[in-house]
Backbone as a chain_set.jsonl record, in Angstrom:
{"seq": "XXXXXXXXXXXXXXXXXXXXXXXXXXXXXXXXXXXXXXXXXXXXXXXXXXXXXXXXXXXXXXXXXXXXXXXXXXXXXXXXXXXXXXXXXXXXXXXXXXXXXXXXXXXXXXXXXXXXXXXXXXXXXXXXXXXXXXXXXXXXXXXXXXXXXXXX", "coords": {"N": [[1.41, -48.137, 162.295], [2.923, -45.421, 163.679], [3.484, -43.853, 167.23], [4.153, -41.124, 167.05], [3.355, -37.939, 166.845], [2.134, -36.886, 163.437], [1.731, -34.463, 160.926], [-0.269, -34.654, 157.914], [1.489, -35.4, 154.639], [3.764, -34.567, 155.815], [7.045, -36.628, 156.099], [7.938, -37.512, 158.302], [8.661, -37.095, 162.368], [10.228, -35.118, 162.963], [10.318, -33.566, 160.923], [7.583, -32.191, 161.089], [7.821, -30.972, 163.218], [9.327, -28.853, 162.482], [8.066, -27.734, 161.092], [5.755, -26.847, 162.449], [6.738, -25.026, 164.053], [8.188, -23.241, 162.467], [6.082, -22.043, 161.794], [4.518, -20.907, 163.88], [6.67, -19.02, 164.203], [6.37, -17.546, 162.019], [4.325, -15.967, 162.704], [4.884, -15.044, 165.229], [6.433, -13.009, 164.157], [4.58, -11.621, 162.25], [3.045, -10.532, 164.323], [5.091, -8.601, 165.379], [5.411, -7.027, 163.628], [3.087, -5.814, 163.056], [2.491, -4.373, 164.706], [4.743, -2.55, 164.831], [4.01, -1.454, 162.298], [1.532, -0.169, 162.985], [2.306, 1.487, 164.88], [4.581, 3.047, 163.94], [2.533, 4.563, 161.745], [1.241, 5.837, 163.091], [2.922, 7.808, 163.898], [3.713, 9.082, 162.118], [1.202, 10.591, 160.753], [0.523, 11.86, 162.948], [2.566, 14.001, 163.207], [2.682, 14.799, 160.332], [0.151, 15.722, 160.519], [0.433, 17.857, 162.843], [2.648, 19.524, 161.114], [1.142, 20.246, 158.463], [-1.194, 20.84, 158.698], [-2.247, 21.945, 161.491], [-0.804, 23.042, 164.123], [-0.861, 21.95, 167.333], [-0.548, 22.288, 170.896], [-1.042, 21.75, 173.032], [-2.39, 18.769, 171.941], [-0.275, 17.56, 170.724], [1.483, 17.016, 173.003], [-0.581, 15.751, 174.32], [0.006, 12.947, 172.516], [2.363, 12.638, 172.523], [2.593, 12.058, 175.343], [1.47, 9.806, 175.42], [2.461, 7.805, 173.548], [4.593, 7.72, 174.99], [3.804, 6.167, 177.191], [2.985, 4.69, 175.8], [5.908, 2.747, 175.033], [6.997, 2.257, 177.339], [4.823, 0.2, 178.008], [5.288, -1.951, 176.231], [8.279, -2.348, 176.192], [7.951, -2.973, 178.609], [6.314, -5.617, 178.667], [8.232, -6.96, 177.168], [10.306, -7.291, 178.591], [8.759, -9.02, 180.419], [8.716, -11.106, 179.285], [11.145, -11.969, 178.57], [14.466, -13.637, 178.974], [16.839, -12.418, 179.533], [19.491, -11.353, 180.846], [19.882, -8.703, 182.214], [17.977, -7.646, 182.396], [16.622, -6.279, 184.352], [18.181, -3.162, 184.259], [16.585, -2.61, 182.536], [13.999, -2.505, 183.328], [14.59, -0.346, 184.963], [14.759, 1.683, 184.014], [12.71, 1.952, 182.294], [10.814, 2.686, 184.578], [12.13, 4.825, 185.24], [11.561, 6.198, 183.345], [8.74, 6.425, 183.266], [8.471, 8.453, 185.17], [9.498, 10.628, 184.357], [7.648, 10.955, 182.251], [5.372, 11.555, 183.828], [6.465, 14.084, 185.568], [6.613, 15.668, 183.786], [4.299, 16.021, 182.415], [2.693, 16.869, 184.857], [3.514, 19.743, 186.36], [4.695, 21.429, 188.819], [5.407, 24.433, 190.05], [8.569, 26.585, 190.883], [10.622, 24.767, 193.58], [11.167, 26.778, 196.378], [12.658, 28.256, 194.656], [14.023, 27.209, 192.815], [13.956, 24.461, 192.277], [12.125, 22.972, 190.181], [9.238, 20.891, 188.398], [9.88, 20.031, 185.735], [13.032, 20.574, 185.856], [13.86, 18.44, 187.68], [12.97, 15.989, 186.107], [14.739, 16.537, 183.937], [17.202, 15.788, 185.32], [16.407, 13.284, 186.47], [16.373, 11.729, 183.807], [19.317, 12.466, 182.941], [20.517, 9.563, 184.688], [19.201, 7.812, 183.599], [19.45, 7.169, 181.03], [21.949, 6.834, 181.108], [22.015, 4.519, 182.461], [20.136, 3.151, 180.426], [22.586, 3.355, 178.162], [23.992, 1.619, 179.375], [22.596, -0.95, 179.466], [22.244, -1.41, 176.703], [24.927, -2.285, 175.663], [25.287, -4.263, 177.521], [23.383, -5.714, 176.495], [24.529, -6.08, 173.625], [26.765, -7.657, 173.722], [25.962, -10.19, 175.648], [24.18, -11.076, 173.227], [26.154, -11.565, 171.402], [27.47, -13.598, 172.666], [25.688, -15.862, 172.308], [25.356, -15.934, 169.979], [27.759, -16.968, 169.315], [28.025, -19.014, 170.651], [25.66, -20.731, 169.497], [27.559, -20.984, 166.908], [29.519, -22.656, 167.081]], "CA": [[1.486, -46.696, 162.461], [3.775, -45.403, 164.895], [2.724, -43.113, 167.989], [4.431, -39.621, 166.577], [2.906, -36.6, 166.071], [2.771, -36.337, 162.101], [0.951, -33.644, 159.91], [-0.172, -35.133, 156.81], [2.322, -34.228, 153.795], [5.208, -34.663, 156.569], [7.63, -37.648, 155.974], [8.619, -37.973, 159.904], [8.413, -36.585, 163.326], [10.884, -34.052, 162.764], [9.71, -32.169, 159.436], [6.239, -31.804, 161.57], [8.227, -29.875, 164.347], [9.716, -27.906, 162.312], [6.343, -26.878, 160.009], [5.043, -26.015, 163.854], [7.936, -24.281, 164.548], [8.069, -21.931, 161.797], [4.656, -21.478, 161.597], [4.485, -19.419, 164.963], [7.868, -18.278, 164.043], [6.381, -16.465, 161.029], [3.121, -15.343, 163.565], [5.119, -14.2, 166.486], [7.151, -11.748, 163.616], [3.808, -10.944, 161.501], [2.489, -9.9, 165.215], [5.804, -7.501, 165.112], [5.815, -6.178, 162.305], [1.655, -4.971, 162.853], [2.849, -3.262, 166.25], [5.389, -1.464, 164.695], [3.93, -0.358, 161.439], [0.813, 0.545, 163.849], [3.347, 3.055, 165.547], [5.363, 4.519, 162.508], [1.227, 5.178, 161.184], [0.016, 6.74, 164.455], [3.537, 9.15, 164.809], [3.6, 9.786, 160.562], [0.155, 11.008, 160.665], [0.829, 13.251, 163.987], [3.396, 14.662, 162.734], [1.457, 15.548, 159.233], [-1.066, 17.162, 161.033], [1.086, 19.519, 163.133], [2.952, 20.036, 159.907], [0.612, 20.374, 157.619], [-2.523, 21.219, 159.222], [-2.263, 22.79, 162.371], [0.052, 22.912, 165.316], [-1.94, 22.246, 168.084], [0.957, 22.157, 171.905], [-1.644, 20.913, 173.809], [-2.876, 17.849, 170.915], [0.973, 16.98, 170.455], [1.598, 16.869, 174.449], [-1.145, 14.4, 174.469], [0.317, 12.136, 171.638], [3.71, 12.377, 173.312], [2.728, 11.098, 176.224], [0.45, 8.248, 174.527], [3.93, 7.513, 172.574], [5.79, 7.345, 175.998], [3.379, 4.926, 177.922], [2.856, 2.536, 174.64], [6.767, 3.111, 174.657], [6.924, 2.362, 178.522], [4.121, -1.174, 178.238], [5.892, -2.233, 175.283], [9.257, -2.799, 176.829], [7.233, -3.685, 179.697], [6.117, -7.049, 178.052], [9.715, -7.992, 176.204], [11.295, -7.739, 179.819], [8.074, -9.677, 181.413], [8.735, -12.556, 178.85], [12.639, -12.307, 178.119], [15.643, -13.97, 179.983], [17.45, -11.818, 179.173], [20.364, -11.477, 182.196], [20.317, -7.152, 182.039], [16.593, -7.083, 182.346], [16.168, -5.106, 185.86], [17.899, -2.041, 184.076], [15.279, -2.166, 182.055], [12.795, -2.191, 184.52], [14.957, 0.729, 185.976], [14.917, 2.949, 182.683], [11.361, 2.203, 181.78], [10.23, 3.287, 186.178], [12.462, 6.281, 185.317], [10.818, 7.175, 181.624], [7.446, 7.13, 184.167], [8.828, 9.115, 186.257], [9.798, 11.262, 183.465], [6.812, 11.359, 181.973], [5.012, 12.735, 185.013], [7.266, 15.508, 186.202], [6.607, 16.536, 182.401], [2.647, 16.368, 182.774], [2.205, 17.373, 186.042], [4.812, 20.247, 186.021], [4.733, 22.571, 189.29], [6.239, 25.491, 190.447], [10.006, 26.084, 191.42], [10.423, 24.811, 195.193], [12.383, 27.506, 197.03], [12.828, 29.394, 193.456], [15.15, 26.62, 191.963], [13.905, 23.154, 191.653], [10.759, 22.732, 189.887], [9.291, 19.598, 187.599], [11.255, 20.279, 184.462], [14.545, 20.422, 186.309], [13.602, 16.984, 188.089], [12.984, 15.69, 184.62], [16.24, 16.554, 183.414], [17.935, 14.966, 185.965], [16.152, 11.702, 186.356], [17.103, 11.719, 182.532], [20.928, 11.989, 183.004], [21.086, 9.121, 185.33], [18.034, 7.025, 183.443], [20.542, 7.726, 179.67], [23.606, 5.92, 181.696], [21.507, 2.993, 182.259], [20.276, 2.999, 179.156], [23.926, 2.812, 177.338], [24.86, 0.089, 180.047], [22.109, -2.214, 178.966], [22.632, -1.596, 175.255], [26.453, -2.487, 176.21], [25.025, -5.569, 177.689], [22.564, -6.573, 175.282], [25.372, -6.351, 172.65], [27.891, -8.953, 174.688], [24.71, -11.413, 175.659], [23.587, -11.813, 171.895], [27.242, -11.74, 170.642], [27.632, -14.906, 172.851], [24.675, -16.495, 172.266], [25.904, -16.41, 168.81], [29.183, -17.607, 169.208], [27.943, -20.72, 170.822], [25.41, -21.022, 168.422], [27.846, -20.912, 165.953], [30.05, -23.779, 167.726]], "C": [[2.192, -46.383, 163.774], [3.402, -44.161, 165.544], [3.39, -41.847, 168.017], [3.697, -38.837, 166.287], [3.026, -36.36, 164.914], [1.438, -35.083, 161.744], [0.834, -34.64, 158.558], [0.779, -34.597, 155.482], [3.638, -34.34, 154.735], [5.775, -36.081, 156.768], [7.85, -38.114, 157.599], [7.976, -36.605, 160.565], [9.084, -35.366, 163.26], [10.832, -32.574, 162.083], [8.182, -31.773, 160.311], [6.374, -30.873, 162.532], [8.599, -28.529, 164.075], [8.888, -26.684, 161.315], [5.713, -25.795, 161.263], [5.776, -24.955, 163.858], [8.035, -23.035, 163.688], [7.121, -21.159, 161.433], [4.445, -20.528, 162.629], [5.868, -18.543, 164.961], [7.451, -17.098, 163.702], [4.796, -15.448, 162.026], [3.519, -14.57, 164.671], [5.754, -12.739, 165.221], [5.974, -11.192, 162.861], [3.426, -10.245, 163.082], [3.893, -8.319, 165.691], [5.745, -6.746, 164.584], [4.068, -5.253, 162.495], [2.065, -4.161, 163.964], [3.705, -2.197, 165.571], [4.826, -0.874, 163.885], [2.601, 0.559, 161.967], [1.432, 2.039, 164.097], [3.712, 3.867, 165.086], [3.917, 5.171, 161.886], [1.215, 6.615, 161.981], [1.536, 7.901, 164.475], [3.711, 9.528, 163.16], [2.616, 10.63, 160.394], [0.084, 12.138, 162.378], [1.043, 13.62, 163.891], [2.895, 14.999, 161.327], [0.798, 16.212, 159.675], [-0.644, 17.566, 161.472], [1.347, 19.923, 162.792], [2.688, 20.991, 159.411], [-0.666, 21.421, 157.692], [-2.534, 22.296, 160.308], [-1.363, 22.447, 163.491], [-0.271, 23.201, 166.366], [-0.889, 21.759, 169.839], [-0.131, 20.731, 172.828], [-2.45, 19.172, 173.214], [-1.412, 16.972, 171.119], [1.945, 16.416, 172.202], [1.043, 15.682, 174.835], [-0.654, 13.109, 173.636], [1.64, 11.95, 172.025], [3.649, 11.536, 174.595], [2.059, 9.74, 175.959], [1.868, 7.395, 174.061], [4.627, 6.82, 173.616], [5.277, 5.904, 176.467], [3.289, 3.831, 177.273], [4.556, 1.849, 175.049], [7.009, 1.751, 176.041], [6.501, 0.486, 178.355], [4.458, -1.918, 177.459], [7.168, -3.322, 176.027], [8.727, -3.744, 178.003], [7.043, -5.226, 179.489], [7.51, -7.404, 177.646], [10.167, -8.386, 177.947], [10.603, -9.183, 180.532], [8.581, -11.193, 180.389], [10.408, -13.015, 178.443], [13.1, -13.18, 179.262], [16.727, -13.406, 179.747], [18.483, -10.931, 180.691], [20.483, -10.174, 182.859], [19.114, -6.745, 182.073], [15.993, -6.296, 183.348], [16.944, -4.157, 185.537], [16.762, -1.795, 183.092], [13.953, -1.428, 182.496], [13.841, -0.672, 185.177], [14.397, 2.056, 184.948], [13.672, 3.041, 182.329], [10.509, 3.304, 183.477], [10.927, 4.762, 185.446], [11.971, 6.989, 184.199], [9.341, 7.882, 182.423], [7.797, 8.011, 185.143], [9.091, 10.922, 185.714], [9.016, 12.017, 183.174], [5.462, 12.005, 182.967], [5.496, 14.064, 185.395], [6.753, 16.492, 184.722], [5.154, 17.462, 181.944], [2.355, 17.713, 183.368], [3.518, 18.469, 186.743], [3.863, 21.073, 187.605], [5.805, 23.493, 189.55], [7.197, 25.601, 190.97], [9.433, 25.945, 193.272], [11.153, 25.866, 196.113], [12.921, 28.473, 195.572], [13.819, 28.666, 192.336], [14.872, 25.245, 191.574], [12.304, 23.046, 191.742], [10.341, 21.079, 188.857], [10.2, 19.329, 186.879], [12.553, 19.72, 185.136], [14.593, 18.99, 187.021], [13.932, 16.052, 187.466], [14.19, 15.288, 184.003], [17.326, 15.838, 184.019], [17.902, 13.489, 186.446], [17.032, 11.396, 184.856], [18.858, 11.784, 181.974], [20.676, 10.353, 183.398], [20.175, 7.679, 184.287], [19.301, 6.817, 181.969], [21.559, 6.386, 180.038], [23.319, 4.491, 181.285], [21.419, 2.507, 181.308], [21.23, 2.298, 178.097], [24.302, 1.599, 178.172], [24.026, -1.26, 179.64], [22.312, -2.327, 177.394], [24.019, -2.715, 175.094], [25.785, -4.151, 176.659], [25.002, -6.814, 177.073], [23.478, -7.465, 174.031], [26.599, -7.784, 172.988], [27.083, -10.194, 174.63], [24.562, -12.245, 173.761], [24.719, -11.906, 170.906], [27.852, -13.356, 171.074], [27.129, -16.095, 172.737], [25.207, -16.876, 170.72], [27.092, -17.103, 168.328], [28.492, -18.924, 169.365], [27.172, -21.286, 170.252], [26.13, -22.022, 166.965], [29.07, -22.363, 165.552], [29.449, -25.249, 167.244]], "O": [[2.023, -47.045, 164.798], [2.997, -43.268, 164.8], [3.264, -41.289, 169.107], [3.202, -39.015, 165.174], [3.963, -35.589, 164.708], [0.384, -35.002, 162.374], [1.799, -35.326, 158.219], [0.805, -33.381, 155.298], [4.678, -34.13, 154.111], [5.143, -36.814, 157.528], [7.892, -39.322, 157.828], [7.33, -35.663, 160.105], [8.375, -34.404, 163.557], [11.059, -31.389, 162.329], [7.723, -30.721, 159.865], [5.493, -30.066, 162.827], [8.455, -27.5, 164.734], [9.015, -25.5, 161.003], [5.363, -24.616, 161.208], [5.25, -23.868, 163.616], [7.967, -21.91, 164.184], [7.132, -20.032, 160.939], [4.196, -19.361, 162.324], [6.039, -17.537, 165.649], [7.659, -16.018, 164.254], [4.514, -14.282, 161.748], [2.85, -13.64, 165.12], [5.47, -11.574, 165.5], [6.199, -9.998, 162.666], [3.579, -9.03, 162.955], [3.539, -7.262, 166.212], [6.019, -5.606, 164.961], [3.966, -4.11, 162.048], [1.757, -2.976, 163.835], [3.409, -1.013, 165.729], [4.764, 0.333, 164.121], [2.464, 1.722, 161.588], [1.168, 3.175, 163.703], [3.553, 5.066, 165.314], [4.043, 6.33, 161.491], [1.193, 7.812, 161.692], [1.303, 8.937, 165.099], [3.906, 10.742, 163.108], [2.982, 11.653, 159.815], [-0.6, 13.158, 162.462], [0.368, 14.604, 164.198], [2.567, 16.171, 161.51], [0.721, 17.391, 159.331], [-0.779, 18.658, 160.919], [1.111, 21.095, 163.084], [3.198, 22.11, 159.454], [-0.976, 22.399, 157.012], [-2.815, 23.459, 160.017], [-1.283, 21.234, 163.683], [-0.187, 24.367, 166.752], [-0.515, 20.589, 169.758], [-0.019, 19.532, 173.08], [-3.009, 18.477, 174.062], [-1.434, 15.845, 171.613], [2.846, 15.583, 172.298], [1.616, 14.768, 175.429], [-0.982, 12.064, 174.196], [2.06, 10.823, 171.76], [4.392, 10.597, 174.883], [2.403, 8.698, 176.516], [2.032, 6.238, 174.447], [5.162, 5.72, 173.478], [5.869, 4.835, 176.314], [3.383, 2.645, 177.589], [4.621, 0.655, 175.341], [7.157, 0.561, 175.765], [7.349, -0.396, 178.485], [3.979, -3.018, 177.733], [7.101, -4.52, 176.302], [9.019, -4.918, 178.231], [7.673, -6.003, 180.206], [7.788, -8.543, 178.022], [10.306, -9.524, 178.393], [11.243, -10.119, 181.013], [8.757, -12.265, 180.969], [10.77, -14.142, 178.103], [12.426, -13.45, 180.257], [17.728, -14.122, 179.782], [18.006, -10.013, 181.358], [21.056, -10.163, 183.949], [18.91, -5.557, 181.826], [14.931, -5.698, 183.175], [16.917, -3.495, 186.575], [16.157, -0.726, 183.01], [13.276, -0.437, 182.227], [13.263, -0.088, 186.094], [13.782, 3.082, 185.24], [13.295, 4.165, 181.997], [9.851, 4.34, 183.376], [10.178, 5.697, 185.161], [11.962, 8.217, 184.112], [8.904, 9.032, 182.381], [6.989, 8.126, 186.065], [8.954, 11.978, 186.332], [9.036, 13.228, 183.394], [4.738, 12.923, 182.579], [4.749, 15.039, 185.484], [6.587, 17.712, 184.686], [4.898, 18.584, 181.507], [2.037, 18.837, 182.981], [4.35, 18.016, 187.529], [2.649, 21.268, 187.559], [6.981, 23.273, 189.262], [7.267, 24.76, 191.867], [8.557, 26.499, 193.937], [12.036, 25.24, 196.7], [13.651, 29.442, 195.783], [14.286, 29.201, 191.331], [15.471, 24.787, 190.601], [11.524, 23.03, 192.694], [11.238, 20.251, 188.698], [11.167, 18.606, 187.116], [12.999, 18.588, 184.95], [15.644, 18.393, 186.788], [14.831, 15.271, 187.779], [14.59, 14.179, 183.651], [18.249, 15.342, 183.373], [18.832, 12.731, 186.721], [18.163, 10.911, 184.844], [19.394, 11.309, 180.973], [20.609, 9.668, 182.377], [20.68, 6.56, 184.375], [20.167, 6.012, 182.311], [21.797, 5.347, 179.422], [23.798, 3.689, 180.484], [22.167, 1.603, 180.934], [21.034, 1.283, 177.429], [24.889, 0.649, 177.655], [24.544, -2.368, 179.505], [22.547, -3.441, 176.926], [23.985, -3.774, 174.468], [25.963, -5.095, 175.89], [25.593, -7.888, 176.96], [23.396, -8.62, 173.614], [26.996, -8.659, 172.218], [27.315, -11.107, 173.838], [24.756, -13.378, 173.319], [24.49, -12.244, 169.745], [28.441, -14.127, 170.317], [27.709, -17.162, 172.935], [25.423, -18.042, 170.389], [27.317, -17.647, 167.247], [28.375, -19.767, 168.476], [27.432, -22.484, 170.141], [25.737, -23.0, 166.33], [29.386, -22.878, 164.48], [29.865, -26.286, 167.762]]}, "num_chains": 1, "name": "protein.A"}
């Protein structure tokens, strides 16, 4: 008997790596797929009841920002475990969504008669947008090369 790692049912060392291998393959994507259809539930059924039911500012305010921060800790984790070479705008765009989502909250009064939360808001949100398209732009280059040499 030779000192390999087998599974029973697996001819060699190889077919046993790759049983492992797809086995948390198919566990890391079933753990996807419950996060998201979680999400599409929880904003289908929000959106029904303001609909349908009642349209409640202050109910839908709260579920917006619930939306943002999952939105927010979400990304949060891909960046904390990626290598992904474009990952500190991330971290820039997610700081500026919180940043976002505060001014939006916690809204006061204009300062001097002209710059109040809102308008804050709006303008983190230009500059937060940019980023945004530049890591998309990134992303798209990175996993276009990754595939090339893949494909090599």
């Amino acid at each position: 008997m030779n000192d390999h790692f087998t599974l029973q049912g697996c001819g060699n060392d190889i077919e046993a790596r790759l049983l492992i291998y797809s086995s948390s393959y198919w566990i890391f994507s079933l753990t996807r797929i419950m996060v998201v259809a979680s999400l599409i539930a929880f904003v289908t059924i929000h959106i029904l009841y303001l609909k349908c039911y009642q349209f409640d500012y202050d109910l839908n305010m709260k579920a917006s920002a619930k939306m943002g921060v999952a939105k927010v800790l979400i990304w949060g984790v891909w960046v904390g475990i990626s290598n992904h070479p474009s990952k500190w705008k991330i971290w820039v765009v997610k700081i500026g969504e919180g940043l976002i989502i505060l001014f939006q909250i916690y809204d006061f009064p204009p300062y001097k008669g002209f710059l109040d939360a809102h308008a804050i808001s709006h303008a983190i949100v230009v500059h937060v947008s940019y980023i945004w398209w530049s890591f998309i732009h990134d992303d798209s280059e990175y996993r276009t090369k990754t595939l090339m040499k893949k494909a090599k």
